[in-house]
N, C-alpha and C positions, 0 to 999 in steps of 0.2 A: 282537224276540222276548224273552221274560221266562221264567225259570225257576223254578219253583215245586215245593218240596218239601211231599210228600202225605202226611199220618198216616192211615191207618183204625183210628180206635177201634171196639171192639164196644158199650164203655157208658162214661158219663162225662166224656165230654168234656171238658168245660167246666170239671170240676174239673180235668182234667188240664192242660187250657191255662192257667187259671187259674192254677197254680199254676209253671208255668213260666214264666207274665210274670212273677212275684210274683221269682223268681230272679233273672233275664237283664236289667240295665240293656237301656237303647234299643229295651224291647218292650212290644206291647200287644196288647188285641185289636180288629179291623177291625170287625169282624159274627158275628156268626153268625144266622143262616137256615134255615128250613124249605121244600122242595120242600111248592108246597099241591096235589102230586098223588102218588098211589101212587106207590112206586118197587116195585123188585124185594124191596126188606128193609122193605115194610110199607105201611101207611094214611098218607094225608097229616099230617104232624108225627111221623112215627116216628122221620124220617133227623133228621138235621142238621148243616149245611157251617157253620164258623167259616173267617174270612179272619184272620190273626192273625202278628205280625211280632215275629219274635226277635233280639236284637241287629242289630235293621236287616235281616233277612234275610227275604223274605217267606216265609211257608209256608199251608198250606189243613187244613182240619182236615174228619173225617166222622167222621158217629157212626152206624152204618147195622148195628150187628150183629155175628155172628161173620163171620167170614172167616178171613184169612190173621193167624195174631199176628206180631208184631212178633220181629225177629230180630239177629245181628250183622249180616248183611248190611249195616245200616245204622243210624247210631251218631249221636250229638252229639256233640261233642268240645267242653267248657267249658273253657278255660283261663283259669286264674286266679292273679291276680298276689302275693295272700299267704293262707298255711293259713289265715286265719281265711275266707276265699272257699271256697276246699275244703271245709272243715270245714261249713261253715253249706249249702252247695248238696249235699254229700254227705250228708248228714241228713236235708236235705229230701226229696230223688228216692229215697233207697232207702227212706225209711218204708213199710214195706208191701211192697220191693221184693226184692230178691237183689244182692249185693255179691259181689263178682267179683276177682279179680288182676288189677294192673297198673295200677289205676283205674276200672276199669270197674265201672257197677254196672246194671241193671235197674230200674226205677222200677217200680209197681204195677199199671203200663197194660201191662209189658212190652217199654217203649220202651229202649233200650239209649243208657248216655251212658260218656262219657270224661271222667271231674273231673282234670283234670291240671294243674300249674302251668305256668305260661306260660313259662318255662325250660328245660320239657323236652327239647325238642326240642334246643337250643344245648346240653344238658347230653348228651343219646346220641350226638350228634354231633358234637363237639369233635374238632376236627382230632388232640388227642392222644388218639389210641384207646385204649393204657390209662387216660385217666381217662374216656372214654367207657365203657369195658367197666365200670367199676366204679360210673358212674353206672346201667348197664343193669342189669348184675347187681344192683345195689340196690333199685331198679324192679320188678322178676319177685321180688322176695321180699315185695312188698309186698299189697295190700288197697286201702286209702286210701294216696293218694299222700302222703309227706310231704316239705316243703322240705330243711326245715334235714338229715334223712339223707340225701336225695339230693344236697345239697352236699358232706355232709361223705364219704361215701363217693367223690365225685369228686375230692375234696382228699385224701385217705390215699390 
């Protein structure tokens, strides 16, 4: 059995995937495809299904119209190993989008991501809970995640 995460875009796809291989080392895209018959969201070539893989992870892509947008319910979570990673994929994904606390931000498709360093987690979670608390508290006061404050906040 294979599991497959499903994006429904309403328009643009392609720039959207596009721009998220352009981000994500170990991704590309597979396909993309036109049903050559009616669907429910139009005339043959209205839809379109991309097969497309992110950091080695497969996912499927449609382009079929409005429906449901995109929400927290479900998130990317990009960690990355130094601010200029953050910085440069944080840039990228909110052009156009909405920026959020804690790292999170909105992309312009309305796809919701996590830009956080690869740290973080070791960093809220430290067996010593006050430098946990102080790495959290550091975290929740933020926008874009940044390293070197949420070091130094775990260290004081």
């Amino acid at each position: 059995m294979n599991i497959t995460q499903h994006f429904w875009f309403e328009k643009d796809m392609e720039a959207a995937i596009g721009l998220y291989r352009s981000l994500i080392p170990n991704s590309r895209i597979d396909s993309v495809t036109t049903p050559p018959t009616e669907t429910p969201a139009g005339p043959p070539g209205s839809v379109k299904i991309a097969e497309l893989t992110l950091a080695g992870q497969r996912y499927r892509a449609l382009e079929a119209g409005p429906l449901d947008s995109f929400n927290h319910s479900f998130s990317i979570v990009a960690e990355c190993e130094t601010q200029a990673e953050i910085d440069r994929r944080w840039e990228a994904l909110s052009e156009g989008g909405a920026t959020e606390q804690c790292g999170w931000l909105r992309d312009r498709w309305g796809l919701s991501w996590q830009i956080v360093p690869a740290m973080l987690n070791a960093l809220i979670s430290d067996p010593d809970r006050a430098k946990a608390r102080r790495a959290t508290e550091a975290m929740l006061e933020m926008v874009k995640l940044d390293i070197a404050l949420l070091e130094a906040a775990a260290r004081d």
